[in-house]
Jmol script that loads the backbone (N, CA, C; Angstrom):
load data "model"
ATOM      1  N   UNK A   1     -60.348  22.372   5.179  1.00  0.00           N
ATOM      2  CA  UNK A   1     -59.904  21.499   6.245  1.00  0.00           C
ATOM      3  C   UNK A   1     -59.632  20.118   5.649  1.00  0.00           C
ATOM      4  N   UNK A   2     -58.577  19.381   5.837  1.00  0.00           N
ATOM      5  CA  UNK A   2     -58.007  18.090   5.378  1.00  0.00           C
ATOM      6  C   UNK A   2     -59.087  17.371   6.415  1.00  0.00           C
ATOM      7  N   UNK A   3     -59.121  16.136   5.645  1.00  0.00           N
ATOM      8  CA  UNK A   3     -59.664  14.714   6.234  1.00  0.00           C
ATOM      9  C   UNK A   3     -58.959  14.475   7.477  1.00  0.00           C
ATOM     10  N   UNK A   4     -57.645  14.775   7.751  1.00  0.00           N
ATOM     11  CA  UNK A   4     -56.825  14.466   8.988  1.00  0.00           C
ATOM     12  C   UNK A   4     -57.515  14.994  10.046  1.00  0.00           C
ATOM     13  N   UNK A   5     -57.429  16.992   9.718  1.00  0.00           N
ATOM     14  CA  UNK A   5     -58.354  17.904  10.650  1.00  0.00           C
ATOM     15  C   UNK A   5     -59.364  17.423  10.960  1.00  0.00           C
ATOM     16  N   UNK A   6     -60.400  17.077  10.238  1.00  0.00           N
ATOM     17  CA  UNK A   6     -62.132  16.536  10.520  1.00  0.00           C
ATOM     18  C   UNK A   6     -61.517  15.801  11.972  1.00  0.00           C
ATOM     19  N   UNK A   7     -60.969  14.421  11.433  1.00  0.00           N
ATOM     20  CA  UNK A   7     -60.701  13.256  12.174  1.00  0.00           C
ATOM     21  C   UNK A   7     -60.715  13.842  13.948  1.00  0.00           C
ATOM     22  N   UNK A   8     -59.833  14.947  14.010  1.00  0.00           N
ATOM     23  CA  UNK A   8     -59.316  15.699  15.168  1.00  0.00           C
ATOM     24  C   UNK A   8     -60.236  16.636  15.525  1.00  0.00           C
ATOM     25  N   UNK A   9     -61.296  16.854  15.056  1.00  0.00           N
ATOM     26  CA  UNK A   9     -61.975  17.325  15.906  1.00  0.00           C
ATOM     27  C   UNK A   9     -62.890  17.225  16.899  1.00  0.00           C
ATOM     28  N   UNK A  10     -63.251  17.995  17.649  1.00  0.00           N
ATOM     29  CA  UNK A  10     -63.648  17.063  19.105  1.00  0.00           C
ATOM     30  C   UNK A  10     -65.315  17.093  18.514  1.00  0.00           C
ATOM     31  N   UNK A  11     -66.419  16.295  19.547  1.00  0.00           N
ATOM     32  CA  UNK A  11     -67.323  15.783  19.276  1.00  0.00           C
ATOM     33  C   UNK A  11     -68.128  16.895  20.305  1.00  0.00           C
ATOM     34  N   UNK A  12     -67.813  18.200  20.251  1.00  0.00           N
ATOM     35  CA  UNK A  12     -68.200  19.127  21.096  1.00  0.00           C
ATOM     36  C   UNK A  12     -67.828  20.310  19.833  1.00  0.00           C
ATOM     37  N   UNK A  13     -67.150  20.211  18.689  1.00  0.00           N
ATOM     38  CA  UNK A  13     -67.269  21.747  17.742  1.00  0.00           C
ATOM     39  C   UNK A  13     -68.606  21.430  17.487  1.00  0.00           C
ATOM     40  N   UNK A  14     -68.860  22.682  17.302  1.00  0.00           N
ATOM     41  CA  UNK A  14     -69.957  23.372  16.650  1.00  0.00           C
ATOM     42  C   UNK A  14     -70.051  23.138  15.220  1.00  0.00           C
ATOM     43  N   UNK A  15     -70.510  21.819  14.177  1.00  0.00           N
ATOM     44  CA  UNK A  15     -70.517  22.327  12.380  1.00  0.00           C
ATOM     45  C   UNK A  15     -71.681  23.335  12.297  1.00  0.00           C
ATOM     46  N   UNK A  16     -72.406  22.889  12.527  1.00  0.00           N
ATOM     47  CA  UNK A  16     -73.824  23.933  12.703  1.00  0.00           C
ATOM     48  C   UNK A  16     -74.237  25.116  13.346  1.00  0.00           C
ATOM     49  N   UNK A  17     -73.767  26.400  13.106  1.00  0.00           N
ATOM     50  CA  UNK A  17     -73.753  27.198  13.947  1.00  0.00           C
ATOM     51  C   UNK A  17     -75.530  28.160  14.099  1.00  0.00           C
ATOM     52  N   UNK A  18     -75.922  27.670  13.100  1.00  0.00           N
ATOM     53  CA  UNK A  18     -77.599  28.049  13.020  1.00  0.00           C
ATOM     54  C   UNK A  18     -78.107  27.303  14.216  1.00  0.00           C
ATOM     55  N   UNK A  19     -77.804  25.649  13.999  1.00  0.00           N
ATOM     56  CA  UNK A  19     -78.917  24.912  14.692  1.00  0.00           C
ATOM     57  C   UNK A  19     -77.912  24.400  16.184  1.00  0.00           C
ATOM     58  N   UNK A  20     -77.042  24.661  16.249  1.00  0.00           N
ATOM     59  CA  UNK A  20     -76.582  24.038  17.214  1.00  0.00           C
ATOM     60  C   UNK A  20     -75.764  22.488  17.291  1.00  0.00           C
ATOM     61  N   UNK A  21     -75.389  22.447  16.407  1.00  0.00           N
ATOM     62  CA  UNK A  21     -75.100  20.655  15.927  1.00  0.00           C
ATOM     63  C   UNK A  21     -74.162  20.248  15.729  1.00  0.00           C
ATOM     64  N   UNK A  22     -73.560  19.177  16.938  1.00  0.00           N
ATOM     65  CA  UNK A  22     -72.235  19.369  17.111  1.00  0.00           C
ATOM     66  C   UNK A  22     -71.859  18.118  16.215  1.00  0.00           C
ATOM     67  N   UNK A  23     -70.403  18.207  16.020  1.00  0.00           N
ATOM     68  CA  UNK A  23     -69.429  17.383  15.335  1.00  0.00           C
ATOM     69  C   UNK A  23     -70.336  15.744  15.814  1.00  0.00           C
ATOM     70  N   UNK A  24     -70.368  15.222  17.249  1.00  0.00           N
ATOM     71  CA  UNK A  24     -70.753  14.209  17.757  1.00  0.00           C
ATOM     72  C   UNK A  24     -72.259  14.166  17.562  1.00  0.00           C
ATOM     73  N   UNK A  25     -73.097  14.862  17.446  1.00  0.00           N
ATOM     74  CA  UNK A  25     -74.075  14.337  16.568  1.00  0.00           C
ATOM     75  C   UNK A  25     -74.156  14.121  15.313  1.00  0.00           C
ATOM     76  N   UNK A  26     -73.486  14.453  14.486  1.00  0.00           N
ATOM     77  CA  UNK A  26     -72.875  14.236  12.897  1.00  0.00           C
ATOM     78  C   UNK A  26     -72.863  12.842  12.878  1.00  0.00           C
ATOM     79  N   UNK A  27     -71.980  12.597  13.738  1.00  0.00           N
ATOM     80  CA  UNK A  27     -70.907  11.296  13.604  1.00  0.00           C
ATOM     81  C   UNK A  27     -72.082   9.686  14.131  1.00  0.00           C
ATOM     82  N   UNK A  28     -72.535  10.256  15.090  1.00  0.00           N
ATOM     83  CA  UNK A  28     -74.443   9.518  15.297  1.00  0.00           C
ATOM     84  C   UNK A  28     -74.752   9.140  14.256  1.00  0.00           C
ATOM     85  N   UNK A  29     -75.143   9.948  13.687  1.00  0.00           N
ATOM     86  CA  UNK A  29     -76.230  10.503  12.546  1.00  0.00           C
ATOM     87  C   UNK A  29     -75.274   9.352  11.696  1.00  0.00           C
ATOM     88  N   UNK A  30     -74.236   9.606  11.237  1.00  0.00           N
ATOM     89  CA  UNK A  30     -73.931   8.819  10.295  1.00  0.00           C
ATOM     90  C   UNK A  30     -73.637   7.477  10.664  1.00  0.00           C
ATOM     91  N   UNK A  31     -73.023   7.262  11.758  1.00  0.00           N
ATOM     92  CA  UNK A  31     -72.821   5.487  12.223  1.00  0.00           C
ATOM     93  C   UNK A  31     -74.220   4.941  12.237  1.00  0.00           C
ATOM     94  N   UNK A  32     -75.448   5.563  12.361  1.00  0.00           N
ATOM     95  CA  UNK A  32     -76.985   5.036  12.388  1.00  0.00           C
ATOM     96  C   UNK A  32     -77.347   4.934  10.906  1.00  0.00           C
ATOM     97  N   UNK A  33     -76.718   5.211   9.887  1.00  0.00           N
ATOM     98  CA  UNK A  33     -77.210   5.064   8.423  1.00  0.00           C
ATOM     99  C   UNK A  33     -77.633   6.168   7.720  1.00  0.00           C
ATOM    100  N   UNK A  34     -77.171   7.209   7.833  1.00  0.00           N
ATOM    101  CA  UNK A  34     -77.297   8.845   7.545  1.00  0.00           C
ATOM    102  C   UNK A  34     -76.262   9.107   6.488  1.00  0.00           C
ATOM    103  N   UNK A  35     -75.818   8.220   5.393  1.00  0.00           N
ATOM    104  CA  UNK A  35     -75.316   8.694   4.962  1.00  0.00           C
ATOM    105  C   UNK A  35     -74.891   9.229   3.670  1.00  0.00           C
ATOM    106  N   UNK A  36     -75.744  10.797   3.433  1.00  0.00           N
ATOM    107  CA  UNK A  36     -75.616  11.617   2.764  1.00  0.00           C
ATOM    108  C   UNK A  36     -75.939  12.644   3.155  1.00  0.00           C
ATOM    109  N   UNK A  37     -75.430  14.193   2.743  1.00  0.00           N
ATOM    110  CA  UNK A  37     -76.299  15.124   3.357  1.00  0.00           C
ATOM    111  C   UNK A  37     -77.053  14.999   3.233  1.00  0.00           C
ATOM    112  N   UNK A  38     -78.263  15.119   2.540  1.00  0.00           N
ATOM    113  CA  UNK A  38     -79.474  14.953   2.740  1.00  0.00           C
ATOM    114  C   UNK A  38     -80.218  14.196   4.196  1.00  0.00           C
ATOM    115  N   UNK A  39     -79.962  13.077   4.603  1.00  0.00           N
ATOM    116  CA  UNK A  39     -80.229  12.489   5.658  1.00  0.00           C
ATOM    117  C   UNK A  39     -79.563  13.147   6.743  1.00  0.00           C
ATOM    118  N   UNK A  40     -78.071  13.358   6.780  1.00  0.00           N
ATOM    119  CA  UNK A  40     -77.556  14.417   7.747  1.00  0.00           C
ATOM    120  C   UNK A  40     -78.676  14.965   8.283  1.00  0.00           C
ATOM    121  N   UNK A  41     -79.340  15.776   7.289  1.00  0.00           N
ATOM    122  CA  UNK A  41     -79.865  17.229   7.249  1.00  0.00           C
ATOM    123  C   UNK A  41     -81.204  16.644   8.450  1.00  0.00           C
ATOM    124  N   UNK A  42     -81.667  15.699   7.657  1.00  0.00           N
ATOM    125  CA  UNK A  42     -83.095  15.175   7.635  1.00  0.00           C
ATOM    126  C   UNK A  42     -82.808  14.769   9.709  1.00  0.00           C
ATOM    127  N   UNK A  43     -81.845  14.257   9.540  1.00  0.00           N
ATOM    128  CA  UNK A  43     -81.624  14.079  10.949  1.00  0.00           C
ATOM    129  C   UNK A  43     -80.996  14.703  12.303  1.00  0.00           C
ATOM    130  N   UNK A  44     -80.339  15.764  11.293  1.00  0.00           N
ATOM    131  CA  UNK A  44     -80.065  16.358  12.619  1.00  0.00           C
ATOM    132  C   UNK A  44     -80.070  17.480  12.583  1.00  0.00           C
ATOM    133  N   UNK A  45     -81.104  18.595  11.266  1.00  0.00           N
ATOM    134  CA  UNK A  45     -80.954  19.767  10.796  1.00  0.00           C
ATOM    135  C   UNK A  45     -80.020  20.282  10.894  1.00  0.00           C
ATOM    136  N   UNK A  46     -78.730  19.748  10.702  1.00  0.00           N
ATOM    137  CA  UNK A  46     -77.387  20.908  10.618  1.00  0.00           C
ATOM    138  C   UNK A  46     -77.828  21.007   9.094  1.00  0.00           C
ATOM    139  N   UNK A  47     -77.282  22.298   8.486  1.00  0.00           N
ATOM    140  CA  UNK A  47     -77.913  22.607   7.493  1.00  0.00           C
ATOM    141  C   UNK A  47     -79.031  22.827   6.777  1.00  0.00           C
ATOM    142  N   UNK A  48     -79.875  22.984   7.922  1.00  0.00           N
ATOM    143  CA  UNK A  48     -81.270  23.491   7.203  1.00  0.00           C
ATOM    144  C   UNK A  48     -81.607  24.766   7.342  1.00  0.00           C
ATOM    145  N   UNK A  49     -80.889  25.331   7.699  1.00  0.00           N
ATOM    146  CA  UNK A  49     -81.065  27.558   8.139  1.00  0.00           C
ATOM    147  C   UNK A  49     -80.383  27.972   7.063  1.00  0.00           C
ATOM    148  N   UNK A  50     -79.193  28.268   6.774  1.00  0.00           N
ATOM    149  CA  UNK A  50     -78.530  29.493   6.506  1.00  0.00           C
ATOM    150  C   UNK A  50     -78.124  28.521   5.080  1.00  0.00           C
ATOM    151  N   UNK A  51     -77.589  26.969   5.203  1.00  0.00           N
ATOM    152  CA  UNK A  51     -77.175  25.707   4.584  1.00  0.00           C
ATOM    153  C   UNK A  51     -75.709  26.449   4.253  1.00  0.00           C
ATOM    154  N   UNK A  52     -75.233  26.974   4.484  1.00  0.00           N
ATOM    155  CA  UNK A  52     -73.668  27.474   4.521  1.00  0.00           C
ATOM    156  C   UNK A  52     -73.190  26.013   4.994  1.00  0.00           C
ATOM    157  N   UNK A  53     -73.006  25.206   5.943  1.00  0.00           N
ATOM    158  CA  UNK A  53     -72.486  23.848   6.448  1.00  0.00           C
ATOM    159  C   UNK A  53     -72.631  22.858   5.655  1.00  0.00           C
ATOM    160  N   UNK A  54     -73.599  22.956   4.598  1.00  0.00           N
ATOM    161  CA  UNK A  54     -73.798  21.782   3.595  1.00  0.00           C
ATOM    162  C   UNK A  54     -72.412  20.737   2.957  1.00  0.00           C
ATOM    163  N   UNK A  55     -71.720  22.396   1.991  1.00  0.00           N
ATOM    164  CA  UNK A  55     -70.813  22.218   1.671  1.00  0.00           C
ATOM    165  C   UNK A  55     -70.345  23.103   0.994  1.00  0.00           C
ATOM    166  N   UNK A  56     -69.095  22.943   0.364  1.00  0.00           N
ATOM    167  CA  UNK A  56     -68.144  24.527   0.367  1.00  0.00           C
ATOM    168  C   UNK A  56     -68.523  25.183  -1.018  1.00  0.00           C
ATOM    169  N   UNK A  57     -69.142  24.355  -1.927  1.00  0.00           N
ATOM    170  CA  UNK A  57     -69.833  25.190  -2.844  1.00  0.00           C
ATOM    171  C   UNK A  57     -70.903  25.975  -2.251  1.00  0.00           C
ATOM    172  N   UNK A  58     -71.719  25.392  -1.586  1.00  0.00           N
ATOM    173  CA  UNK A  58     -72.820  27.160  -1.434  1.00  0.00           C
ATOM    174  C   UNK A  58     -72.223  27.583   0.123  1.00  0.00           C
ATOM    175  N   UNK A  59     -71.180  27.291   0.780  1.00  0.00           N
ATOM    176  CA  UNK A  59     -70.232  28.474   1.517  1.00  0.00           C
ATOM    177  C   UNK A  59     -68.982  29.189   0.535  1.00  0.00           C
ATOM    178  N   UNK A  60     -69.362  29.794  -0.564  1.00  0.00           N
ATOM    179  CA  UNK A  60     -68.350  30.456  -1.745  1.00  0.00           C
ATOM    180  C   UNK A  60     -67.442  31.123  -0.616  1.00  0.00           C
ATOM    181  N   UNK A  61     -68.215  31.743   0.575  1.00  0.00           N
ATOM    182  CA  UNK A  61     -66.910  32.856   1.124  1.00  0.00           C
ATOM    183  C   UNK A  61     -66.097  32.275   2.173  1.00  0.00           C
ATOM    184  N   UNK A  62     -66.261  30.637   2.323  1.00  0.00           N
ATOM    185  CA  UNK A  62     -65.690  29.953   3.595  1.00  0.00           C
ATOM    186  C   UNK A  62     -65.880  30.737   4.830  1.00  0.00           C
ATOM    187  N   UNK A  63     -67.176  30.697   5.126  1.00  0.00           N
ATOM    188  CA  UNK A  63     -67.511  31.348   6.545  1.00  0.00           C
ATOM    189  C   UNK A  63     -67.149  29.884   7.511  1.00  0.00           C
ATOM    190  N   UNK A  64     -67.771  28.816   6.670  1.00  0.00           N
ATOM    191  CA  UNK A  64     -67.511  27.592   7.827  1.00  0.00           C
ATOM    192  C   UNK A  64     -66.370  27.016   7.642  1.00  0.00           C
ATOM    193  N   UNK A  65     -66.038  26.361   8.780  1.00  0.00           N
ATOM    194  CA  UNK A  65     -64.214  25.536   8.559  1.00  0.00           C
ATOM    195  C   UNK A  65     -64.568  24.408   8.190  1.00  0.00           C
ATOM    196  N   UNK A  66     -65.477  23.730   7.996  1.00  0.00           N
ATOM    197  CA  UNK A  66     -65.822  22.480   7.651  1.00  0.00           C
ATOM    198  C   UNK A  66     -67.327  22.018   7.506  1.00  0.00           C
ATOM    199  N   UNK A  67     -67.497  21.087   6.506  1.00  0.00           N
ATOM    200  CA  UNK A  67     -69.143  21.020   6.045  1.00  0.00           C
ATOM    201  C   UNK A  67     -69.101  19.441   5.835  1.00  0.00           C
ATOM    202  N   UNK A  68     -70.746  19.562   5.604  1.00  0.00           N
ATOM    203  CA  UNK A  68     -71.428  17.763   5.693  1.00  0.00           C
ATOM    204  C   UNK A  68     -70.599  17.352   4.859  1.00  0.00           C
ATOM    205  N   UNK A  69     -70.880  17.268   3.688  1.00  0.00           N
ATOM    206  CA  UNK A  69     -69.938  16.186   2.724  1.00  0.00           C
ATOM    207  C   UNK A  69     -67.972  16.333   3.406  1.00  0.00           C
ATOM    208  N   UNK A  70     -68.060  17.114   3.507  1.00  0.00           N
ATOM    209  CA  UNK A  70     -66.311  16.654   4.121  1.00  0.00           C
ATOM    210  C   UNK A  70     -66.581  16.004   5.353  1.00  0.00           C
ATOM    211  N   UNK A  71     -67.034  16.058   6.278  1.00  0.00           N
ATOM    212  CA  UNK A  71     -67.367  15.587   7.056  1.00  0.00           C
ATOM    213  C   UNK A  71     -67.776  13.761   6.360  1.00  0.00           C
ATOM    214  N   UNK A  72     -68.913  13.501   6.164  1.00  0.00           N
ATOM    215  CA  UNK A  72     -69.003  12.364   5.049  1.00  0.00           C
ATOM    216  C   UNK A  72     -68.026  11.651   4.617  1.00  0.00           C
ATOM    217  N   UNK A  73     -67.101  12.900   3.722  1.00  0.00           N
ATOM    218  CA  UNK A  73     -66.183  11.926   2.938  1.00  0.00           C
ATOM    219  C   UNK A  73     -65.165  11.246   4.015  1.00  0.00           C
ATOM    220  N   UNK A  74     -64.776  12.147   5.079  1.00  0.00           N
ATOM    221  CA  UNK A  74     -63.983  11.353   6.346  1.00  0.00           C
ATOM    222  C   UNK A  74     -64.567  10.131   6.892  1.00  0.00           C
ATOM    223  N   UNK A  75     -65.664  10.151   7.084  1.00  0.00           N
ATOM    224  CA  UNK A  75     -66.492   8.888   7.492  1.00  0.00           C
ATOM    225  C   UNK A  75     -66.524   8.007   7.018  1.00  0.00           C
ATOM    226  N   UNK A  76     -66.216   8.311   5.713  1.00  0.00           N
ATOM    227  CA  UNK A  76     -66.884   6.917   4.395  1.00  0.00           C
ATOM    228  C   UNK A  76     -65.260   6.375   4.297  1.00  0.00           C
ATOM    229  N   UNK A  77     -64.070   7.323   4.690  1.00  0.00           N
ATOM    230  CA  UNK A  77     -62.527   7.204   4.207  1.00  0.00           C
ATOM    231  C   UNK A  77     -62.196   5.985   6.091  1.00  0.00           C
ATOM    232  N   UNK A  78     -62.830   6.398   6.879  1.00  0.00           N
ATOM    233  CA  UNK A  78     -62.899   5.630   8.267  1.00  0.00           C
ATOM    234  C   UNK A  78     -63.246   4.636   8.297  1.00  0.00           C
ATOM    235  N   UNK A  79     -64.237   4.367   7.430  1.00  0.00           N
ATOM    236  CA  UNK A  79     -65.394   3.073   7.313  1.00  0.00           C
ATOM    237  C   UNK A  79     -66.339   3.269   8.499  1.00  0.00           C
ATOM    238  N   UNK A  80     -66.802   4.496   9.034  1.00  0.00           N
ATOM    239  CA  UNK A  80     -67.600   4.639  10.048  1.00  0.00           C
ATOM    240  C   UNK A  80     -69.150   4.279   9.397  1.00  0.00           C
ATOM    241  N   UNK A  81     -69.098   4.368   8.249  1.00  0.00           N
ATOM    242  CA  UNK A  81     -70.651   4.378   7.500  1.00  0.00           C
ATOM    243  C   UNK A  81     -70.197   3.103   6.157  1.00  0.00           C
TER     244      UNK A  81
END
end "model"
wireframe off; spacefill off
backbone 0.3
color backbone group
């Protein structure tokens, strides 16, 4: 997924399909000072079950359309963080 896509997605997808954790808590998480996965994680457990959402190295089979660090890198490219 391009940085454009992220941008466009609503604050109601699902990144987290383990924990429930939508795009708009991501985006929380990071305008409050969350920003790395790690803190993501720490704050809003997307990525603490299956960690497929982390990022697209340990999703090898692209089960997810989009993960923390892309997610991140859009944020940091926004100046949201």
């Amino acid at each position: 997924m391009t940085l454009e896509e992220i941008g466009k997605l609503p604050e109601d997808y699902e990144v987290c399909l383990c924990n429930g954790v939508l795009m708009g808590d991501i985006l929380v998480a990071i305008k409050a000072g969350h920003n790395s996965v790690e803190k993501l994680m720490d704050e809003t457990t997307a990525g603490t079950s299956c960690e497929l959402c982390q990022t697209r190295k340990i999703d090898e089979d692209n089960e997810r359309e989009v993960h923390l660090d892309e997610i991140l890198e859009y944020a940091k490219k926004e100046g949201l963080c």
